[in-house]
N, C-alpha and C positions, 0 to 999 in steps of 0.2 A: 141083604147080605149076599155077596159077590161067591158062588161054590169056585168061580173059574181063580179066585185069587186065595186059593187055597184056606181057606174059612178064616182067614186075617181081618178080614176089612168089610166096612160097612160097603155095602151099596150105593151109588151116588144117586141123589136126590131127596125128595121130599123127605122129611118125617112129621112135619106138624107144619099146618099151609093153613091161613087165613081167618087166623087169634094171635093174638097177644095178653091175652087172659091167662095171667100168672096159674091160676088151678091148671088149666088144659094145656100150658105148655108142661107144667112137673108130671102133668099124668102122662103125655105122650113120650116126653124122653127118659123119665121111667121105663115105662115098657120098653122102650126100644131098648134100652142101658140092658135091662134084663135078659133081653133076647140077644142080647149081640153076645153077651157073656156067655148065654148058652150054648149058643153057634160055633162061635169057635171055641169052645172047653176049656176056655181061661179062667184061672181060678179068681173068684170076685174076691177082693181085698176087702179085711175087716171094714174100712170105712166107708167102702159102698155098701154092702150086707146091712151095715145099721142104717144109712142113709135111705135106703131102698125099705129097710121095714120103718122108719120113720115116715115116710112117705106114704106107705097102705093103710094106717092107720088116721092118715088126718082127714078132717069132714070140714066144709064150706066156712066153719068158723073159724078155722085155725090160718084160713089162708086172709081174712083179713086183718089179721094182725103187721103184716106187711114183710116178713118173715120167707115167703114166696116166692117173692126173687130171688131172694140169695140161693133157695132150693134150683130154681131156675139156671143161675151161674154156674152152679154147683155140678150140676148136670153135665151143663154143655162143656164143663173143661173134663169130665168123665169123657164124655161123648169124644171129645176131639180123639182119646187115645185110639180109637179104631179110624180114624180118618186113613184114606189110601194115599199111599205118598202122594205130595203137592197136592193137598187136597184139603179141606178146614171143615169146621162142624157150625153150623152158625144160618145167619140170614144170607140169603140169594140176594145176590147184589141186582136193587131194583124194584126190590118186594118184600119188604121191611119183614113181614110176617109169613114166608115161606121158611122155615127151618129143617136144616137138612145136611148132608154131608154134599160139600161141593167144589170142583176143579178150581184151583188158583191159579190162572193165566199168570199173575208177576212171581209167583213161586218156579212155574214152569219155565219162563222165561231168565230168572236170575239162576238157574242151575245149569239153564243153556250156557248162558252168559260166563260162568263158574267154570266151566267144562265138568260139570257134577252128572251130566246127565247126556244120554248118546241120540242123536238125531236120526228119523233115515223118513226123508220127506218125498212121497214119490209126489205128491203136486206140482213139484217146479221139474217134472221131468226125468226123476231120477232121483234117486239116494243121496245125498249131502254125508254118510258115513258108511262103510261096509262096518260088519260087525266083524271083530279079530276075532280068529279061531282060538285063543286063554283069554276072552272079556267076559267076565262076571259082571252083572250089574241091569240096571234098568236103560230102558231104551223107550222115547219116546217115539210114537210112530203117526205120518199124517198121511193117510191112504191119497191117493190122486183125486178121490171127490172129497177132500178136506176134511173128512173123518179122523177124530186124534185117538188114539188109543196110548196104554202105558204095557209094554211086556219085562217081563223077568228074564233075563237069561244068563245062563252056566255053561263056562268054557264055551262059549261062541254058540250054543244053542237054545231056537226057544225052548224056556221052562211050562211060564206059567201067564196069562194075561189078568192084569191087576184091575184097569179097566179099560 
């Protein structure tokens, strides 16, 4: 969990790498669900609370009823609400069983594409955008060694870096 994006969002990467064992993916995005709710003091909604104590309670028998998955689904579309913008909760494209929160290049790219989202590329030598002194909003950034970062900013200044 990211402190520099002000306790919003999850942290990009792993959370559960190299299973697809329905038990060990509900334990792992459990805890995580848990921890992220803590993190940033969002109040957990009655149908996670029950889901989350349904979940501490069940033992190796209850998950072969086949029931498991759908805990598993269940999860990850919890999981996705902490995603940092343009960003998903899910398998690593590549790695069927790396699961994690992770950058969407066609998300990033269709909000370019949208003008949803502000550029400032020093790779190609220079800025592609200055940022106006009254823009509010997100700003994609790709440092000259191709490093992409996401920053926050208010009335033309940086805020906060998301990731």
């Amino acid at each position: 969990m990211s402190k520099t994006a002000k306790g919003r969002y999850a942290n990009i990467g792993s959370v559960s790498y190299g299973t697809l064992k329905d038990e060990e993916l509900v334990d792992a995005f459990a805890s995580e669900l848990a921890a992220l709710y803590k993190y940033t003091g969002t109040k957990v909604p009655p149908h996670v609370k029950e889901m989350l104590a349904t979940i501490s309670q069940l033992d190796e028998i209850d998950y072969e009823d086949g029931d498991a998955g759908d805990l598993v689904g269940e999860l990850m579309q919890e999981l996705e609400h902490f995603a940092p913008p343009f960003c998903y909760f899910g398998s690593l494209e590549g790695d069927g069983a790396d699961f994690g929160f992770w950058i969407s290049p066609d998300a990033i790219r269709d909000a370019i594409h949208d003008g949803d989202l502000l550029v400032q590329d020093d790779s190609r030598g220079g800025r592609q955008d200055d940022i106006e002194v009254d823009y509010t909003g997100l700003v994609y950034h790709v440092s000259d060694h191709g490093n992409e970062s996401l920053h926050q900013y208010t009335r033309g200044q940086y805020s906060y870096t998301i990731w």
